[in-house]
Gaussian input, Z-matrix of N, CA and C with variables (Angstrom, degrees):
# hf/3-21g

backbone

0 1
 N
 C     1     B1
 C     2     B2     1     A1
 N     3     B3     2     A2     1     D1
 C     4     B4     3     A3     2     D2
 C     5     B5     4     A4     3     D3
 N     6     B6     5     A5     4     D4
 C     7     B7     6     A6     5     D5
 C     8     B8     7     A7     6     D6
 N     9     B9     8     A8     7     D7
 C    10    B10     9     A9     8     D8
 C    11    B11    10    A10     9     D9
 N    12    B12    11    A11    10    D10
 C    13    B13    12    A12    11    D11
 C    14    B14    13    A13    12    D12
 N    15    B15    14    A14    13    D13
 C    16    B16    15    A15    14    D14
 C    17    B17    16    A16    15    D15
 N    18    B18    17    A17    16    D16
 C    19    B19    18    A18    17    D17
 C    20    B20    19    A19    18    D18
 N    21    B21    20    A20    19    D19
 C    22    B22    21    A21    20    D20
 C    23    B23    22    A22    21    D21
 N    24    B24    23    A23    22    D22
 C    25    B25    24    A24    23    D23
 C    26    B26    25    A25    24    D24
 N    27    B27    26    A26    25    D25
 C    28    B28    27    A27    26    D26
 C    29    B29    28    A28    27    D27
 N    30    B30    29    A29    28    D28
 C    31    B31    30    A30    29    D29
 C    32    B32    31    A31    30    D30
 N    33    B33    32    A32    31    D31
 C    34    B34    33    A33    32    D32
 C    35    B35    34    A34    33    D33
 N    36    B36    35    A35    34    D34
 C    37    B37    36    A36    35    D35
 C    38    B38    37    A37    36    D36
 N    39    B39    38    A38    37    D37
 C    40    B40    39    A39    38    D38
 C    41    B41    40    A40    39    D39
 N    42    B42    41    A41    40    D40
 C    43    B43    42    A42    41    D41
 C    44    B44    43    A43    42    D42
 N    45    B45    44    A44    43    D43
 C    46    B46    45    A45    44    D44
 C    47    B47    46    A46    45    D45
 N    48    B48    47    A47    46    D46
 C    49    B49    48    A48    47    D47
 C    50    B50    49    A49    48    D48
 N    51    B51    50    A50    49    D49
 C    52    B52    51    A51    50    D50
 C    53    B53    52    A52    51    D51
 N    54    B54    53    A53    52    D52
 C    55    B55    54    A54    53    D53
 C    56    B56    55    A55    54    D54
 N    57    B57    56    A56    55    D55
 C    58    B58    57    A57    56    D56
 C    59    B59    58    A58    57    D57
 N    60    B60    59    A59    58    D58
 C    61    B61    60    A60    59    D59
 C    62    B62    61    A61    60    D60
 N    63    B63    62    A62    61    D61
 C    64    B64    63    A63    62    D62
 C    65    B65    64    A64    63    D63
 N    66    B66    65    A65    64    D64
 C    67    B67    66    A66    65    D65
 C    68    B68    67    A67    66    D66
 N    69    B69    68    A68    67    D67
 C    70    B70    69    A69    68    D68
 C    71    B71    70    A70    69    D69
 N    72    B72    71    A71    70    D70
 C    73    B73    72    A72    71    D71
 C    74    B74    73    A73    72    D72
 N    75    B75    74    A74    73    D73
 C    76    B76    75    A75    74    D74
 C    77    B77    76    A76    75    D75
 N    78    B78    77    A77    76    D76
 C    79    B79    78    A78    77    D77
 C    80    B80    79    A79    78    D78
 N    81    B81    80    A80    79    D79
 C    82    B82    81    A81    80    D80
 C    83    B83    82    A82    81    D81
 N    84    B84    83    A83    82    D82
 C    85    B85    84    A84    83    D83
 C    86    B86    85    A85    84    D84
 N    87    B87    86    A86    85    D85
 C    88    B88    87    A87    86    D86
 C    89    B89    88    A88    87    D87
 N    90    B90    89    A89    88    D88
 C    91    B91    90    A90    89    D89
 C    92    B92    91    A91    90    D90
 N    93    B93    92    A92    91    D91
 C    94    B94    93    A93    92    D92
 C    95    B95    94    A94    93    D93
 N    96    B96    95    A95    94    D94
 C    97    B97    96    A96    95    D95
 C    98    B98    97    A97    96    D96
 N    99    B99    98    A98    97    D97
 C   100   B100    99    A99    98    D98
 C   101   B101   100   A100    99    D99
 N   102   B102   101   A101   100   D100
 C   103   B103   102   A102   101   D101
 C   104   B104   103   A103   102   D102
 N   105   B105   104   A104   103   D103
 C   106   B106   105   A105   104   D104
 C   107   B107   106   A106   105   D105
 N   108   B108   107   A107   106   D106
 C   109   B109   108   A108   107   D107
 C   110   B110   109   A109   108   D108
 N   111   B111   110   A110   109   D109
 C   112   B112   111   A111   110   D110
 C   113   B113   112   A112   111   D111
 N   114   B114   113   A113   112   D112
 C   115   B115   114   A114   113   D113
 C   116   B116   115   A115   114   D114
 N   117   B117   116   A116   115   D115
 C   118   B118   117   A117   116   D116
 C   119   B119   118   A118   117   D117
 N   120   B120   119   A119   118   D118
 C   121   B121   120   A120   119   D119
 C   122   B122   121   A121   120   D120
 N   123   B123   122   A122   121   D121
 C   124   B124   123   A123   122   D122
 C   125   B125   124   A124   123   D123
 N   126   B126   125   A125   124   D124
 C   127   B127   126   A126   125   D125
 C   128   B128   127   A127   126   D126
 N   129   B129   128   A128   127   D127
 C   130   B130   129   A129   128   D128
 C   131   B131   130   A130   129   D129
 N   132   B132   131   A131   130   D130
 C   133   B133   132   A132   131   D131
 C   134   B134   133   A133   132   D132
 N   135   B135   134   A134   133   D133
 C   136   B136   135   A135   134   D134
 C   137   B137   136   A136   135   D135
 N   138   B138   137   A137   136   D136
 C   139   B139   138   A138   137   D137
 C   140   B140   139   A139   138   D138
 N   141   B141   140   A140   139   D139
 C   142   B142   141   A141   140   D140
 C   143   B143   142   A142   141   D141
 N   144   B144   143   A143   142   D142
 C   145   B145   144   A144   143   D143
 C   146   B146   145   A145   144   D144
 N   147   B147   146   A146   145   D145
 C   148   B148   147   A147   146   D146
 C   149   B149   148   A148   147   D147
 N   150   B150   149   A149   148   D148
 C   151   B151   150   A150   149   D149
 C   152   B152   151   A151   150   D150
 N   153   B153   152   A152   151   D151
 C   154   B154   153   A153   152   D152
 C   155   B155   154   A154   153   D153
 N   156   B156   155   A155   154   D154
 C   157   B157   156   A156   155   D155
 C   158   B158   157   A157   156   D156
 N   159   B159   158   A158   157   D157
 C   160   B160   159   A159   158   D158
 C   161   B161   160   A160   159   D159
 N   162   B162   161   A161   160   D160
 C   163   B163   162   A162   161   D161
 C   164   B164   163   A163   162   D162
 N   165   B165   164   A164   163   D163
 C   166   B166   165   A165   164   D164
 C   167   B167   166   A166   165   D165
 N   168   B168   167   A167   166   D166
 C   169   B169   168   A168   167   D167
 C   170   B170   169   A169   168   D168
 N   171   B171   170   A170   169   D169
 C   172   B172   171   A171   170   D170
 C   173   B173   172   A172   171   D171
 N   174   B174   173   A173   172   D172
 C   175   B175   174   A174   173   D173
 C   176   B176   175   A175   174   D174
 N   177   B177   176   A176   175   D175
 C   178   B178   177   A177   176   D176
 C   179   B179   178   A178   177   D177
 N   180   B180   179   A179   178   D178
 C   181   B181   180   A180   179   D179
 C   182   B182   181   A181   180   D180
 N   183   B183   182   A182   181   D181
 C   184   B184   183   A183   182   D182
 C   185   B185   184   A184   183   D183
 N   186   B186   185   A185   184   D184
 C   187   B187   186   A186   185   D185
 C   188   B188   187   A187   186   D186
 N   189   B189   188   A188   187   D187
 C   190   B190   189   A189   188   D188
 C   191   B191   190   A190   189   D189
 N   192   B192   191   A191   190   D190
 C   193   B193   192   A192   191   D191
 C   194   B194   193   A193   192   D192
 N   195   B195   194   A194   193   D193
 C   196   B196   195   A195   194   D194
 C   197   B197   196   A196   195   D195
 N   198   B198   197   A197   196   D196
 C   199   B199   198   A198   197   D197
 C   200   B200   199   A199   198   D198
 N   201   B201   200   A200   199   D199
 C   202   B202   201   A201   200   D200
 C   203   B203   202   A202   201   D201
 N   204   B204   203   A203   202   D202
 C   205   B205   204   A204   203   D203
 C   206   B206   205   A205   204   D204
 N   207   B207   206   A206   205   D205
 C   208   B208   207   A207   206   D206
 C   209   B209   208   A208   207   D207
 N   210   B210   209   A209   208   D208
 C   211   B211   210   A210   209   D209
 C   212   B212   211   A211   210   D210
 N   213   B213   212   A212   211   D211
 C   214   B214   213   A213   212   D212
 C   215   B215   214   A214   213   D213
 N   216   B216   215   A215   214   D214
 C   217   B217   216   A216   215   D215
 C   218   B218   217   A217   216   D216
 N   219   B219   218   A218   217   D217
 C   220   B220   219   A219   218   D218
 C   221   B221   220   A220   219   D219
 N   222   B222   221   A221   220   D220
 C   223   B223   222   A222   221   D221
 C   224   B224   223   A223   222   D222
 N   225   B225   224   A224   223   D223
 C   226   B226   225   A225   224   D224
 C   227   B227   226   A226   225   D225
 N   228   B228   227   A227   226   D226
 C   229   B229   228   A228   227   D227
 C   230   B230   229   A229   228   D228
 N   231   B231   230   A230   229   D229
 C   232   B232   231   A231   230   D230
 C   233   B233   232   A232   231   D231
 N   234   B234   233   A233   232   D232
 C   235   B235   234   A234   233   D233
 C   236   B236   235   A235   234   D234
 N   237   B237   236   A236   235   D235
 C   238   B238   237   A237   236   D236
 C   239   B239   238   A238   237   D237
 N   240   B240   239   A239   238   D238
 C   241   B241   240   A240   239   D239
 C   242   B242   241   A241   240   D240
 N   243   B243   242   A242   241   D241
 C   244   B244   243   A243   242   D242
 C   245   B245   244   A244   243   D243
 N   246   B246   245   A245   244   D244
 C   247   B247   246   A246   245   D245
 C   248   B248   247   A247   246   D246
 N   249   B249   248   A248   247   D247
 C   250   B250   249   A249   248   D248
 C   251   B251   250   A250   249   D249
 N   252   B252   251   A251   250   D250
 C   253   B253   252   A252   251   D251
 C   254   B254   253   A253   252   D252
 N   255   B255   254   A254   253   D253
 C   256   B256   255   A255   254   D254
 C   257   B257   256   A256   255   D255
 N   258   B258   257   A257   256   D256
 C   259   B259   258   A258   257   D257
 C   260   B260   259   A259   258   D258
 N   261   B261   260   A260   259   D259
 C   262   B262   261   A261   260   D260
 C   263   B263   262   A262   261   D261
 N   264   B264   263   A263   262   D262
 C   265   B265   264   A264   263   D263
 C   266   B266   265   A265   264   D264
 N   267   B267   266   A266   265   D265
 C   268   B268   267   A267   266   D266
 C   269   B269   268   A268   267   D267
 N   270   B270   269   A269   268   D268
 C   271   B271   270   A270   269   D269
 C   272   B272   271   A271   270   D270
 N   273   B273   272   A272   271   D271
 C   274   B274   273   A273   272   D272
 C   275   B275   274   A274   273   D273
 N   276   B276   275   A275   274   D274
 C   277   B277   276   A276   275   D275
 C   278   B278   277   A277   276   D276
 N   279   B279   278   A278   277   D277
 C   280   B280   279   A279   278   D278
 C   281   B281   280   A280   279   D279
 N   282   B282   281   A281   280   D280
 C   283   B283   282   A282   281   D281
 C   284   B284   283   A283   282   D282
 N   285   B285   284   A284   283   D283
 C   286   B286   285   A285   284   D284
 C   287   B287   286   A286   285   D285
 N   288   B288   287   A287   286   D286
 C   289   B289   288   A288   287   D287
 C   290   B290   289   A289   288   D288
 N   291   B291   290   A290   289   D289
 C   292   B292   291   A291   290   D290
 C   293   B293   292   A292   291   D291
 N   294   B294   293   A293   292   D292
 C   295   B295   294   A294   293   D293
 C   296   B296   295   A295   294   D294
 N   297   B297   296   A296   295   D295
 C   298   B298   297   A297   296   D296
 C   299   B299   298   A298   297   D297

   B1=1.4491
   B2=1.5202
   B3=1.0204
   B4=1.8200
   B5=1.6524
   B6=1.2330
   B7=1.3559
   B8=1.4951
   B9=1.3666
   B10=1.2033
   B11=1.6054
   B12=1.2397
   B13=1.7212
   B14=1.7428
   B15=1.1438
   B16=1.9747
   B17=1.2064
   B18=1.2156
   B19=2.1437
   B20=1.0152
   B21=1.2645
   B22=1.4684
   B23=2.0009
   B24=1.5210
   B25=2.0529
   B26=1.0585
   B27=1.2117
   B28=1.8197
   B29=2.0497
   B30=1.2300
   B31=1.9358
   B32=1.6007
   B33=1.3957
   B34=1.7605
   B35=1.4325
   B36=1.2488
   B37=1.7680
   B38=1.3915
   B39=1.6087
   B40=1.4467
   B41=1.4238
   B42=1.4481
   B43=1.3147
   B44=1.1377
   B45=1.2287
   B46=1.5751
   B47=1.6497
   B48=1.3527
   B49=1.0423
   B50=1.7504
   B51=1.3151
   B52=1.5987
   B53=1.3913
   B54=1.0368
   B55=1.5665
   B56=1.9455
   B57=0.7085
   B58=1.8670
   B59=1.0208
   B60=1.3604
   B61=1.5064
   B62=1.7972
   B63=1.1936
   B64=1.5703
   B65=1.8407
   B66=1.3155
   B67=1.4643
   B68=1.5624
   B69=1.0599
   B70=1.3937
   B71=1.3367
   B72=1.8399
   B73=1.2684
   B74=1.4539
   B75=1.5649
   B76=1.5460
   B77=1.6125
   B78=1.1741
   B79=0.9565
   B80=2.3287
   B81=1.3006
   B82=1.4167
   B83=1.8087
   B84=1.1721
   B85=1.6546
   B86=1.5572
   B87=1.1562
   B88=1.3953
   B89=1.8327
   B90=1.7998
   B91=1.2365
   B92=1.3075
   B93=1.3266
   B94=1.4437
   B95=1.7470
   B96=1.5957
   B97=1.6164
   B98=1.6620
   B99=1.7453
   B100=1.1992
   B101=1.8994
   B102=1.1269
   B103=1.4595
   B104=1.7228
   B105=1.4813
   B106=1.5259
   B107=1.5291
   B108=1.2914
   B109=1.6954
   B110=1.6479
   B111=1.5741
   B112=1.4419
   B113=1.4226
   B114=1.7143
   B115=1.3773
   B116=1.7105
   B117=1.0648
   B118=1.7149
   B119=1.2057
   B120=1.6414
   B121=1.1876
   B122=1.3928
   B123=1.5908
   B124=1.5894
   B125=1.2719
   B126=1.6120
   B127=1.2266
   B128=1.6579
   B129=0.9248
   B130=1.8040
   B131=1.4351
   B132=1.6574
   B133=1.6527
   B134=1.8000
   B135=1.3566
   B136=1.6417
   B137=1.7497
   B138=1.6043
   B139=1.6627
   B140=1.7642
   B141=1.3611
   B142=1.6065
   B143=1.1529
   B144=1.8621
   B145=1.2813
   B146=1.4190
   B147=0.7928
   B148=1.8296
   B149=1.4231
   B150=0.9578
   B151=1.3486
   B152=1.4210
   B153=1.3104
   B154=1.5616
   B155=1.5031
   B156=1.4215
   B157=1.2757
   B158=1.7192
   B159=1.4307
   B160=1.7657
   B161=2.0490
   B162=1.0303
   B163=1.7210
   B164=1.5784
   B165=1.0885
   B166=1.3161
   B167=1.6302
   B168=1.3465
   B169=1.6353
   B170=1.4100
   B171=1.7329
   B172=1.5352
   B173=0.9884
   B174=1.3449
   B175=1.4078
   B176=1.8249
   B177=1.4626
   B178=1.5280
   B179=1.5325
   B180=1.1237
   B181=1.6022
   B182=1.8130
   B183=1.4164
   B184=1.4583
   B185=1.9884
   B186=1.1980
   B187=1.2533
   B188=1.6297
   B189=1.3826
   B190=1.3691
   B191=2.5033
   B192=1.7062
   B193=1.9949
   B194=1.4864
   B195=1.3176
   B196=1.9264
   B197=1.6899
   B198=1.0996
   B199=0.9538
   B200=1.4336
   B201=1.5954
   B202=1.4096
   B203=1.1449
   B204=1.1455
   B205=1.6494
   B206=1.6937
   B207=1.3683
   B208=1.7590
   B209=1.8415
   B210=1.6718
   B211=1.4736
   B212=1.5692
   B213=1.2188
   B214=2.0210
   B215=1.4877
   B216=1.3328
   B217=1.5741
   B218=1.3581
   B219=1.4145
   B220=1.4724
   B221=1.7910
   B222=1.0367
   B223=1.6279
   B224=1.6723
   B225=1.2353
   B226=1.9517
   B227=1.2295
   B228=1.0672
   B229=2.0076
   B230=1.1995
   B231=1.3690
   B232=1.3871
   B233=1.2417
   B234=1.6218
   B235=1.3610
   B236=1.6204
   B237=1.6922
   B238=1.3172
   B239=1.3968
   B240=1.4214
   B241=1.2247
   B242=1.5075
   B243=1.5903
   B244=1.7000
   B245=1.3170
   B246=1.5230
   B247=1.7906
   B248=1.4524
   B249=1.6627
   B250=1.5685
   B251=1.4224
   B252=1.7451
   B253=1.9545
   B254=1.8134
   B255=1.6041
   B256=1.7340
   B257=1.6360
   B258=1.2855
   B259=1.7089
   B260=1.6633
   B261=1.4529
   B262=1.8624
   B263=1.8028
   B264=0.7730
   B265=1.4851
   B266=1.7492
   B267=1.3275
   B268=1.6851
   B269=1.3102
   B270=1.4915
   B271=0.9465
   B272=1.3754
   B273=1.7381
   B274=1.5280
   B275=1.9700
   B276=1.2055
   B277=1.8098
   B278=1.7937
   B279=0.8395
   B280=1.5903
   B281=1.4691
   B282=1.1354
   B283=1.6604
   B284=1.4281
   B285=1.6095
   B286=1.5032
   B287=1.6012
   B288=1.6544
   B289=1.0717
   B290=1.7355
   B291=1.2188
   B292=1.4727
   B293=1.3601
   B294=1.3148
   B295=1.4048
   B296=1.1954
   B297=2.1863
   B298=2.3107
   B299=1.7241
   A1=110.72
   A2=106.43
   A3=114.86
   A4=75.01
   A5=133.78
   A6=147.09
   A7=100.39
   A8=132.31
   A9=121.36
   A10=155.60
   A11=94.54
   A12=116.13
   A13=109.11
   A14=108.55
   A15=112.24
   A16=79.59
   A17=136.33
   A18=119.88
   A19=88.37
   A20=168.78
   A21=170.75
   A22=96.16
   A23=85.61
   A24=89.01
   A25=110.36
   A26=116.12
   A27=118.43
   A28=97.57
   A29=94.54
   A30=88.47
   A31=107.02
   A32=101.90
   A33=104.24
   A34=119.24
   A35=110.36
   A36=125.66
   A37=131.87
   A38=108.22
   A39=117.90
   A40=107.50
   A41=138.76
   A42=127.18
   A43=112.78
   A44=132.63
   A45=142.97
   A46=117.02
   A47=143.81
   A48=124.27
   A49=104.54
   A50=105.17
   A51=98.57
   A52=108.19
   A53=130.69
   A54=149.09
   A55=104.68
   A56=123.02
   A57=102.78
   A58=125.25
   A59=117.64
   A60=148.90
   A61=108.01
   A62=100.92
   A63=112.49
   A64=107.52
   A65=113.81
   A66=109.96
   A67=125.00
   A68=151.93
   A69=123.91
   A70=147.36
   A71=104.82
   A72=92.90
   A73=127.34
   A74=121.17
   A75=119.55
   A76=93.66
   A77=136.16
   A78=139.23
   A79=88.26
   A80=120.56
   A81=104.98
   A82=81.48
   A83=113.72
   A84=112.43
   A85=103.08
   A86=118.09
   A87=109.65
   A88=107.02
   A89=106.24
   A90=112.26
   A91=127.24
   A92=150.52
   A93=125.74
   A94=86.27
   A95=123.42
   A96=136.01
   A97=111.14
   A98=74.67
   A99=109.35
   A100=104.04
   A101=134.77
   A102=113.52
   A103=106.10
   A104=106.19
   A105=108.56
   A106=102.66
   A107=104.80
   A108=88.01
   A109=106.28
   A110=83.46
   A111=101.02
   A112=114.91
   A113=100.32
   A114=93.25
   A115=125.22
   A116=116.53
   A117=136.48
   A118=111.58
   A119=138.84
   A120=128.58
   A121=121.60
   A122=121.69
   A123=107.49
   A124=114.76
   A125=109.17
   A126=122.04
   A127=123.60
   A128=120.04
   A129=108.08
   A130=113.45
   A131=104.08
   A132=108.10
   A133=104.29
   A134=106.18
   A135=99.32
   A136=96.42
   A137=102.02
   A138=128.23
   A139=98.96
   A140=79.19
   A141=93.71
   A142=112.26
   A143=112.07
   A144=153.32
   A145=127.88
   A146=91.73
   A147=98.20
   A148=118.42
   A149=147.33
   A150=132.77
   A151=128.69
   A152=142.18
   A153=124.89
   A154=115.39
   A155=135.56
   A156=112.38
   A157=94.30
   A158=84.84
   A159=91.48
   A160=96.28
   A161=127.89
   A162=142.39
   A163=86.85
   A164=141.87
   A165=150.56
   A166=117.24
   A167=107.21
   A168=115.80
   A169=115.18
   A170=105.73
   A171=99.63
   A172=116.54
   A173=110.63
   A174=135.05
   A175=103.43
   A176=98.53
   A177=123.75
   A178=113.81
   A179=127.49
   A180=122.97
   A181=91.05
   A182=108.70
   A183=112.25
   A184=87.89
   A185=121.22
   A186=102.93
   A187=84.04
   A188=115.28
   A189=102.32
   A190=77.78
   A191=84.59
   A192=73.90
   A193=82.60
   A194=113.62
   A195=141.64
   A196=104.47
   A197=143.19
   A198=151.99
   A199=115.09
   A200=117.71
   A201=119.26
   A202=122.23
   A203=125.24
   A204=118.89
   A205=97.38
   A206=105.64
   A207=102.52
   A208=104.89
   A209=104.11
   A210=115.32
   A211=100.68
   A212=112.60
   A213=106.73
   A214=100.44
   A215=132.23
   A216=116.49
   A217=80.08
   A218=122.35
   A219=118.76
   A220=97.90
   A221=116.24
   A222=111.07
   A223=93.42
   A224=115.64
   A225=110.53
   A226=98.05
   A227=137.26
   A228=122.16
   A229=82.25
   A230=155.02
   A231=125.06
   A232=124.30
   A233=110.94
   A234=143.26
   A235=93.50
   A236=118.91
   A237=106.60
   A238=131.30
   A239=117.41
   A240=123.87
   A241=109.09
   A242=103.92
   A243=86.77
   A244=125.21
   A245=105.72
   A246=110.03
   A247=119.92
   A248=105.12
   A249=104.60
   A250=123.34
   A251=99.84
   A252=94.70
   A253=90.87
   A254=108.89
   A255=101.35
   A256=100.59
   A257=127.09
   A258=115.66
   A259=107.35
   A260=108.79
   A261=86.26
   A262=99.06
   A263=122.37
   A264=137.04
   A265=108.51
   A266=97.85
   A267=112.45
   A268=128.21
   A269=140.27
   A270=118.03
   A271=144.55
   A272=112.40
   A273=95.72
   A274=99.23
   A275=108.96
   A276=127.05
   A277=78.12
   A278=123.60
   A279=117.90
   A280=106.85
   A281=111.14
   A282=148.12
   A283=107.50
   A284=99.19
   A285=133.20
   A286=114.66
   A287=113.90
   A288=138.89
   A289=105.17
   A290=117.48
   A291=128.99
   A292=85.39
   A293=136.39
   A294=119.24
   A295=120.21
   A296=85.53
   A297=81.59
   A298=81.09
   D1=-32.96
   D2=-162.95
   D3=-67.45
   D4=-78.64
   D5=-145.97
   D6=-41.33
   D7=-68.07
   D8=144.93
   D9=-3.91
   D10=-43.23
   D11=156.00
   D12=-99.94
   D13=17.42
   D14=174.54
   D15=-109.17
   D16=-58.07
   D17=-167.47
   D18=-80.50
   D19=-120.78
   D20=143.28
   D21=78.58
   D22=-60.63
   D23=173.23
   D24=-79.57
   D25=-34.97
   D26=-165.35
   D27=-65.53
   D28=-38.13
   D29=-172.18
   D30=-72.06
   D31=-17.92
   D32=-165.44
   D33=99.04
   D34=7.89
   D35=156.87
   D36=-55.02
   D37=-27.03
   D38=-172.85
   D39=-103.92
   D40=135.81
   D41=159.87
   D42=-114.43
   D43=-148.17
   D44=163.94
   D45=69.69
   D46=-126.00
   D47=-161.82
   D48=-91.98
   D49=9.28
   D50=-173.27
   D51=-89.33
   D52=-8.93
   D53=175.54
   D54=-39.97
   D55=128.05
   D56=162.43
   D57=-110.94
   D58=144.20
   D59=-133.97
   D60=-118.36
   D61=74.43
   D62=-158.81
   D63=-54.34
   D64=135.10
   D65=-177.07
   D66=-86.17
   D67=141.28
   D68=160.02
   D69=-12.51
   D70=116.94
   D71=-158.74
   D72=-47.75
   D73=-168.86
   D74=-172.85
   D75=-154.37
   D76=110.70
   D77=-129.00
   D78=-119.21
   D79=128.03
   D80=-147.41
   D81=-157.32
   D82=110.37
   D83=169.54
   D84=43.04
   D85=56.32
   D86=146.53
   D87=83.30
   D88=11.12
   D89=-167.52
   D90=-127.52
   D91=112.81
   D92=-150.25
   D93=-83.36
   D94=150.69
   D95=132.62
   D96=-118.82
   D97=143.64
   D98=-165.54
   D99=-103.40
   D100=97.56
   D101=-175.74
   D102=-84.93
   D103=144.04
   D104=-164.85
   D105=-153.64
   D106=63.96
   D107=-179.40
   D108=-88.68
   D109=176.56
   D110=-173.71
   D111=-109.36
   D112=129.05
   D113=175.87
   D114=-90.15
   D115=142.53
   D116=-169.43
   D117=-123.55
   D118=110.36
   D119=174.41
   D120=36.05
   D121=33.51
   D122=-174.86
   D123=114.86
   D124=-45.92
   D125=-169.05
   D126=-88.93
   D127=152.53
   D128=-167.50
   D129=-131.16
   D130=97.70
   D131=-161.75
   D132=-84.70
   D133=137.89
   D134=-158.24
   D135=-77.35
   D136=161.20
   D137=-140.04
   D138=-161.78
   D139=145.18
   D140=164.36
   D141=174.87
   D142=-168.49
   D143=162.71
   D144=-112.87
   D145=122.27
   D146=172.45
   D147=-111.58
   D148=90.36
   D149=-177.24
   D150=-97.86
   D151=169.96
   D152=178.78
   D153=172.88
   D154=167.75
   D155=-156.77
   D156=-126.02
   D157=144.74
   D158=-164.90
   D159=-127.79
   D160=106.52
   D161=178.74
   D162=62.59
   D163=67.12
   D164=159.46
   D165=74.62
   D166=14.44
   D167=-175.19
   D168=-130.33
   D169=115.28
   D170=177.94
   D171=-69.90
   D172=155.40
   D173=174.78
   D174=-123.55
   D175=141.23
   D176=172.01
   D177=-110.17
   D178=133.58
   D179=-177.97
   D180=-141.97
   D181=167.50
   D182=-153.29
   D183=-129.79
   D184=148.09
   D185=178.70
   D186=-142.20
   D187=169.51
   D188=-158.90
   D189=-171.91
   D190=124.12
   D191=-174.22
   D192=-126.42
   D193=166.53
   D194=152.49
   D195=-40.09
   D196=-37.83
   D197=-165.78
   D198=-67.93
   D199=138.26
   D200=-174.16
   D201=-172.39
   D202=164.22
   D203=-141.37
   D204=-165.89
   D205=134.73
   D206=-162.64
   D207=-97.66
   D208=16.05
   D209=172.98
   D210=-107.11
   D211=139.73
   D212=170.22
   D213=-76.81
   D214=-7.85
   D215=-158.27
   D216=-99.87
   D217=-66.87
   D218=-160.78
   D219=-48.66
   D220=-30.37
   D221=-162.87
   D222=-78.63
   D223=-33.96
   D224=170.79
   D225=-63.41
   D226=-29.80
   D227=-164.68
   D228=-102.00
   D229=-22.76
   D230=177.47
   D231=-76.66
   D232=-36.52
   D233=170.99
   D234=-46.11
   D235=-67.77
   D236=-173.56
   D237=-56.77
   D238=-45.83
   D239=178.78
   D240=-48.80
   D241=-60.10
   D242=-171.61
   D243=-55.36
   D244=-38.18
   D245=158.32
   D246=-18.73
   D247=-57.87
   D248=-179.97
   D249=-81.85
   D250=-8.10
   D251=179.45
   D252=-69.85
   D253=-46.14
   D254=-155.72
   D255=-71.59
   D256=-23.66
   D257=163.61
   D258=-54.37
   D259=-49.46
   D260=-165.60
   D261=-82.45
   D262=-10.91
   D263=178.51
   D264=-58.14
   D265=-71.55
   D266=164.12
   D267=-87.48
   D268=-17.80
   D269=-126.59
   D270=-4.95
   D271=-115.30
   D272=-152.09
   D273=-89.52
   D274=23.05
   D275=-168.47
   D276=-84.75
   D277=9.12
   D278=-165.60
   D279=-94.94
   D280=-28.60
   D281=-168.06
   D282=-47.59
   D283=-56.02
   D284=-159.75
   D285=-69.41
   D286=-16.83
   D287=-166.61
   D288=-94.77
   D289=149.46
   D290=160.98
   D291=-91.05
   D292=-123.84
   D293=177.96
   D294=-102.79
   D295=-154.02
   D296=-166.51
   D297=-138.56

């Protein structure tokens, strides 16, 4: 059921507190993250932003994982870290993407 209300937000069906509430950036190899999870019944599936500059024009991409955590902070440090596995993972080929 939950999964259902994850495409439900993902299309732009859901409003109200499920929205995510992006944190101060975190500035990581040359990359802004943004932690933005999403809240679900309580639960806070990790979220973000990545941003970065590609021929002199930023770009924003949205990353959105399975992962979730019934704290919002732990779900911002989870949110961040993976941010930085998919930067050294992809680098700046990351750019090219609306999201991941």
């Amino acid at each position: 059921m939950a999964l259902g209300k994850f495409f439900k937000w993902l299309l732009g069906g859901a409003g109200g507190s499920n929205q995510p509430q992006a944190t101060a950036p975190v500035d990581y190899k040359g990359f802004a993250i943004e932690a933005a999870p999403i809240n679900e019944d309580g639960k806070y599936r990790s979220a973000g932003f990545i941003s970065g500059e590609v021929d002199g024009e930023t770009r924003r991409i949205q990353f959105i994982r399975a992962d979730q955590n019934s704290d919002l902070q732990a779900a911002i440090d989870h949110s961040i870290t993976k941010a930085q596995q998919i930067i050294d993972e992809q680098g700046s080929s990351l750019l090219e993407k609306t999201h991941l």
